[in-house]
C-alpha positions, 0 to 999 in steps of 0.5 A, a space after each residue: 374753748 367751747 364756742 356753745 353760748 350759756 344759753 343753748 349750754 343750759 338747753 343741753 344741760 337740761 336734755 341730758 337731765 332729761 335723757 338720765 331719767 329715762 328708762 333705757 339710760 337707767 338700764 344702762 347705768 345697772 348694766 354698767 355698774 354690774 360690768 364694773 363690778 366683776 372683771 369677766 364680765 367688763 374684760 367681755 364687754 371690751 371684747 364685745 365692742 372691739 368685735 362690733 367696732 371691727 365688723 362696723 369698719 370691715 370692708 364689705 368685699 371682707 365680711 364673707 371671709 373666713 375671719 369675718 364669720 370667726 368675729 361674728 361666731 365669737 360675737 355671738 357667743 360673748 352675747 350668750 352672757 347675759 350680762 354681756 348682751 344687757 350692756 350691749 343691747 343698753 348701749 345701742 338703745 342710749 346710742 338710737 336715742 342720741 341719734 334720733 335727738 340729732 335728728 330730730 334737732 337737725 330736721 327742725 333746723 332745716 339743716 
């Protein structure tokens, strides 16, 4: 059970109404929909963000190791696609913007 009152559910509602229209969410939506449209290129992406989510999680004492630069090497080559890279880069840029609007509200609660 949501413990959000109507109020600031309808301030949120209206920040993701906000957030859709903008260009870096529409980005993300083509991007989406040509991934799910081919399933190379979704089976790719999967892979893409399992690879990212590993090296995020590695222990710093692991990211020199022999398995660390394998990751990164197959990183960069599934960044080589194209389409790949569109969705990822689509991605951080929607995940940089919820990021910042948390900051944003959080600096101005002077929480």
């Amino acid at each position: 059970m949501s413990k959000i009152s109507p109020e600031i559910q309808k301030a949120v509602d209206n920040l993701v109404a906000v957030m859709c229209e903008s260009e870096e969410f529409k980005e993300y939506e083509k991007a989406k929909e040509s991934a799910l449209s081919d399933p190379d290129k979704l089976s790719a992406i999967k892979r893409s963000q399992e690879i990212r989510a590993r090296l995020h999680a590695m222990p710093e004492s692991e990211k020199e190791s022999d398995w660390a630069d394998q990751l990164v090497s197959e990183y960069e080559e599934l960044m080589e696609n194209t389409a790949v890279y569109r969705y990822a880069h689509a991605e951080v840029a929607i995940g940089e913007i919820c990021r910042d609007v948390f900051k944003c509200i959080v600096d101005t609660m002077e929480f």
